[in-house]
N, C-alpha and C positions, 0 to 999 in steps of 0.2 A: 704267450706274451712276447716270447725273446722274437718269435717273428714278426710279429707287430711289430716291433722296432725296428727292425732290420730293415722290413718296409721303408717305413719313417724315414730313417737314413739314405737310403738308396734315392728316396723321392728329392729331399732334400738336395744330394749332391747333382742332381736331375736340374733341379730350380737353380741352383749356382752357376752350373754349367751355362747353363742360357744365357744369363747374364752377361761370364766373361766371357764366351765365345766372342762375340762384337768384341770387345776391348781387345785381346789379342789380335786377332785378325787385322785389326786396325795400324796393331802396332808394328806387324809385318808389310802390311803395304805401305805403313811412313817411310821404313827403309828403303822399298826399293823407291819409294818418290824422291829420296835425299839422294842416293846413286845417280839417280836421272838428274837432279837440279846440278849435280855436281859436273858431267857429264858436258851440260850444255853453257854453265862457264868455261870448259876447259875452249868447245867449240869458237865462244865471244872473242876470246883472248887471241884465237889463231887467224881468226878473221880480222883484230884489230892489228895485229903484227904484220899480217900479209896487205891488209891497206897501207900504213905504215911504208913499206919496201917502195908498193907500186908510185907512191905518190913522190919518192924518193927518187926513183928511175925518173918520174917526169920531168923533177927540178932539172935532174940534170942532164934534160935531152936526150936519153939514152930511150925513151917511150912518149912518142905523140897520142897527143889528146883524146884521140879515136882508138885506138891500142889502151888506152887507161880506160875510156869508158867500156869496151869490151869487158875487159881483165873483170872489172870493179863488179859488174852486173852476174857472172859468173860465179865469183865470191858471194856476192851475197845469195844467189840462188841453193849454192849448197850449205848456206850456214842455214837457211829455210829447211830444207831437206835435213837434214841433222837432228833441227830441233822438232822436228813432227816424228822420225824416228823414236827419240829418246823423252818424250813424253808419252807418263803409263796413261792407258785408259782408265782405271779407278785411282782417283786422288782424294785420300781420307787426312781430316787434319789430325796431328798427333794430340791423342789426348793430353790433357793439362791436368795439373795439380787437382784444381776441385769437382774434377770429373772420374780421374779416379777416386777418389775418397768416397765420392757420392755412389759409383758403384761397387767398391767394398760395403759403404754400409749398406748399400741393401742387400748385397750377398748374407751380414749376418743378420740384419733384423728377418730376413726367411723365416728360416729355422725356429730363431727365438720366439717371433709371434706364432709362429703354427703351432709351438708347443705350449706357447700360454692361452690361442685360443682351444686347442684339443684340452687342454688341465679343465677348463671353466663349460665347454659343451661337449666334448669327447664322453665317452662311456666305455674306457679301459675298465672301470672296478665291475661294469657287469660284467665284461669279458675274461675279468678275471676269477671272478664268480663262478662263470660257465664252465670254464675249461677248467676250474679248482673245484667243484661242489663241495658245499662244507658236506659233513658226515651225519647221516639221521640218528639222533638217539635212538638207541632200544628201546623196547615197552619198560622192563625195570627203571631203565634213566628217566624216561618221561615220568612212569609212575612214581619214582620217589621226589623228583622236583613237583610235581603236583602237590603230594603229600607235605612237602616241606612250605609250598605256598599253601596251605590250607592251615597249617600252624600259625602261619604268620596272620592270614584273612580268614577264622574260623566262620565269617557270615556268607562267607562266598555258595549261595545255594548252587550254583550254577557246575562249579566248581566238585562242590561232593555229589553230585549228580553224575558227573563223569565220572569221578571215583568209584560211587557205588557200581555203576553200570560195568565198570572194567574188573572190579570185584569179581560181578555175576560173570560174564565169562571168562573170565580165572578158576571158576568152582570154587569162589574164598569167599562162602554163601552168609557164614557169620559176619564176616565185613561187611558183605555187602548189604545184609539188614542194617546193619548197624548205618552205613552210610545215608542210604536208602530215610530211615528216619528220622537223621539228620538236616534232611531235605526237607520233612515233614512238616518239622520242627518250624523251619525256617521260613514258611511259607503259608500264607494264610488260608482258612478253609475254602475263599472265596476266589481263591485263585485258579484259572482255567487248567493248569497244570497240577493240581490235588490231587485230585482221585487219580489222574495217573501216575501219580509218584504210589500211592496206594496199591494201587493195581501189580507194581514192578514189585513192592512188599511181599505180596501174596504170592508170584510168583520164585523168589528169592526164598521166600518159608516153603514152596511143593517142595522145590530143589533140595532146600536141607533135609526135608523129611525124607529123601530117596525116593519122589517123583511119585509121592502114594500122598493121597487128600486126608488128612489130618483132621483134627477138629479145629488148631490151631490156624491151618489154611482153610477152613472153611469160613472163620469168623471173621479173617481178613477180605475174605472175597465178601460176604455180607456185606462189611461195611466200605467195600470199596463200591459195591453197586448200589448203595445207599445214597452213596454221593454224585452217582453216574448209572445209571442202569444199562447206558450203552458203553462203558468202560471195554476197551477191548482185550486186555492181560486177562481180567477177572472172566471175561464171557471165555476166554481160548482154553483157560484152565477146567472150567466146567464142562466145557466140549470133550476136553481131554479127559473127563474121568466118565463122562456116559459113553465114551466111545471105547473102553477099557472092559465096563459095563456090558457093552454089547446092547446099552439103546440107543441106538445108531440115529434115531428121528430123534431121540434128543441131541444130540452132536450135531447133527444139521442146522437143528435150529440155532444152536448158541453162537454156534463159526457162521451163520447167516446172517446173523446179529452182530456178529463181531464184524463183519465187513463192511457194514457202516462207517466207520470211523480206521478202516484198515489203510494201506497204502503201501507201494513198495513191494517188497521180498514179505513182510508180515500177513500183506493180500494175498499173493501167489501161497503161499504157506498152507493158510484156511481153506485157501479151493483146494489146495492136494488134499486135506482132510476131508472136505464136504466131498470129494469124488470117490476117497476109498471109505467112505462112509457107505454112499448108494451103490457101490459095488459089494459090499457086505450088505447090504437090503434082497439086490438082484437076486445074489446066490441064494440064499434063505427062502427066495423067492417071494416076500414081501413089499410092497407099494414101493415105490422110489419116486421122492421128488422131486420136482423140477432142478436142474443144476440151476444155479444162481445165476441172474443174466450180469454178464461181465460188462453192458453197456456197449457203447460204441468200439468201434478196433478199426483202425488204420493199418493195413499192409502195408510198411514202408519198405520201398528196392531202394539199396541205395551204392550208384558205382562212382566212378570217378574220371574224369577227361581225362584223356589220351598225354595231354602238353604238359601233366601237373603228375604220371604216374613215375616220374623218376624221382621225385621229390619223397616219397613216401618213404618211412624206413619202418621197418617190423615192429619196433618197440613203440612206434604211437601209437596216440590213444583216438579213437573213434565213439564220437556224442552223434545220438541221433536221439532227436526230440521233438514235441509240440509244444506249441505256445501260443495264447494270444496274440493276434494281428497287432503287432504294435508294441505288444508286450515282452519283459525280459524273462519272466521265471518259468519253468517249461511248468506245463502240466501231465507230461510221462514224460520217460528221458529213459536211452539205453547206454551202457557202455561197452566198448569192444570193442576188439587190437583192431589196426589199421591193415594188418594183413589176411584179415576175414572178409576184406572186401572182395569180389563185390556182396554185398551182405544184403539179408531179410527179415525185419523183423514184425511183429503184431506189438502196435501200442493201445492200450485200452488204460480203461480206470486203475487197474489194476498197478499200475506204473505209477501212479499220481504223487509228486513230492509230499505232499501234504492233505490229508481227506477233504478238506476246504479248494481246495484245487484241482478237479478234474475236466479229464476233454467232456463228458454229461453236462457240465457246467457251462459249455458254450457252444456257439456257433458256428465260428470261422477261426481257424490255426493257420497259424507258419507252421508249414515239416522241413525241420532241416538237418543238416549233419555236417558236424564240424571234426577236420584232424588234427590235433594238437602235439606237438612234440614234447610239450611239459607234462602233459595230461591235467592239468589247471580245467578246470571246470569255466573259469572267465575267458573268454575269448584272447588272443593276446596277439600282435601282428606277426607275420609271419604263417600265422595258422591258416590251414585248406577250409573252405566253405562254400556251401550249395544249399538253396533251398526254392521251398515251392509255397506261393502264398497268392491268394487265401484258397484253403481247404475247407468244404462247409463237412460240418462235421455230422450232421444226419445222426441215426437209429441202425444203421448197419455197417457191413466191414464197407472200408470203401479203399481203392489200391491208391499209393501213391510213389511217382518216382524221384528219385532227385537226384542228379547231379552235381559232385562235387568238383566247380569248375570257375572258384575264384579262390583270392588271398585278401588274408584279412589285413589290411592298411595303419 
């Protein structure tokens, strides 16, 4: 900030200066006009003295007629001469009273308005933001101002939903039922978020039991597919204990079933399980079935222009995604530093934000990839961007490349 100022200042006395330069200036060449005006009286007087004399000699006979016209023309010829001498070539008039005034004040209204219109459109407090970042709370600080607004708004489902959830991976499994239920509670059976609040239960009860199928987490997984048969917590858990089991074609099926409604790291998850599932078939030397088809994949390369590669710095954040032609919310999306460029990645369903949302789901995508120096998932100006549009999205891998070779406005 102190250099923003200092700017400020510098510019300012920049803008002053302009101003007076002419007024000074001015006032040094009035001088040497007054030298010179004074000069060429001094010349009037010597010329009127020296006529004076001549016209004296005449009276008194001592200079005829033709000798005084000589004389007189001669006189005048060098007082001609004198005063083209002693007249400057630039003649400025001296400024006056309300001509200075008028340029002082705009010497100080400068300054004044630049800094009342910088107060009212300037953006010093983001820059002072930038260069101060406040400090992130801890998990503890977060978690206990949570805590303390849930005292205050104990109907906040939304609210003990993240509680419970930061419970579960804390291992502070009795909270996290307890939270978990809370949710329950609060939320009607008809609501599309139920059974998976149910589902997070069952899972929250393996973990207390020490990761072995109870009867307690057996009754909760019932009734969580009671409500859901494709609930995907309650199918992973079941997966999880026939593959413990060693019936590996049950673990297929249930993680093949859970991929319905999977998405994300929880997609990727199921297929590590459904693969080392058919690799303990292989061995055994029993049937193996088909790997699950993962849907469409886009091989995205993704490098960046030559004119934009000093702009980069290590610590950005790199989004490569798809999306509907037109659309904002991607339907796969990856994250990666900016210095893994130039980069490759495969997008499939697998990546999909939301099971309601995948590339299967349509036709034609934008692939593109954005570098962000906030890592802000919103685009914001300043940020690098390239992208390729439309991509039809077909039944097979298809390559795509993109170039990151604009800025975001």
């Amino acid at each position: 900030m102190v250099g923003l100022w200092v700017g400020i200042a510098l510019l300012t006395l920049v803008a002053v200066a302009v101003l007076f330069y002419p007024l000074l200036r001015a006032r040094a060449r009035t001088t040497q006009t007054s030298a010179s005006e004074d000069r060429q009286h001094q010349n009037v007087d010597i010329y009127r003295e020296r006529l004076a004399e001549l016209e004296a000699e005449r009276a008194m006979g001592t200079l005829d007629q033709e000798s005084f016209a000589v004389l007189k023309l001669e006189l005048e010829k060098n007082l001609l001469i004198d005063a083209q001498q002693a007249q400057p070539r630039v003649r400025k008039v001296r400024p006056q009273g309300p001509q200075l005034v008028t340029v002082v004040l705009l010497a100080l209204l400068i300054p004044v308005t630049s800094l009342g219109l910088y107060s009212q459109l300037g953006r010093s407090n983001d820059l002072a933001r930038a260069l101060n970042p406040p400090e992130m709370p801890t998990l503890e600080a977060a978690l206990a101002q949570l805590e303390q607004e849930l005292d205050r708004n104990p109907e906040n489902a939304e609210g003990w939903y993240l509680l419970a959830t930061t419970y579960l991976n804390q291992g502070r499994y009795d909270e996290a039922i307890t939270a978990f239920r809370r949710v329950a509670d609060l939320l009607p059976e008809s609501a599309p978020q139920y059974a998976g609040v149910q589902g997070q239960i069952a899972q929250a009860l393996y973990f207390q039991a020490g990761a072995t199928m109870n009867e307690e987490v057996k009754q909760q997984i019932d009734r969580t597919l009671a409500l859901d048969p494709q609930e995907m917590a309650a199918l992973g858990l079941l997966g999880i204990e026939a593959y413990e089991s060693a019936r590996y074609e049950e673990a297929i099926q249930y993680w093949n079933q859970a991929l319905n409604n999977a998405s994300g790291q929880a997609a990727e998850s199921l297929r590590a399980g459904i693969n080392q599932a058919r690799q303990q078939l292989a061995a055994a030397g029993k049937p193996v079935p088909d790997a699950p088809d993962a849907g469409p994949q886009l091989q995205v390369s993704v490098s960046i222009a030559p004119e934009l590669a000093d702009q980069l710095s290590p610590e950005d954040t790199l989004f490569i995604y798809a999306r509907p032609v037109g659309g904002r919310m991607p339907l796969a999306a990856v994250r990666l530093k900016a210095d893994q460029l130039p980069a490759e990645v495969t997008l499939d369903d697998s990546m999909a934000m939301t099971p309601r949302a995948r590339l299967s789901g349509t036709d034609q995508v934008e692939v593109g990839a954005r570098i962000s120096a906030s890592g802000d998932a919103i685009p914001a100006a300043g940020d690098l961007i390239g992208s390729v549009s439309p991509i039809d999205v077909g039944t097979s891998v298809q390559r795509v490349e993109v170039v990151i070779d604009g800025v975001v406005e």
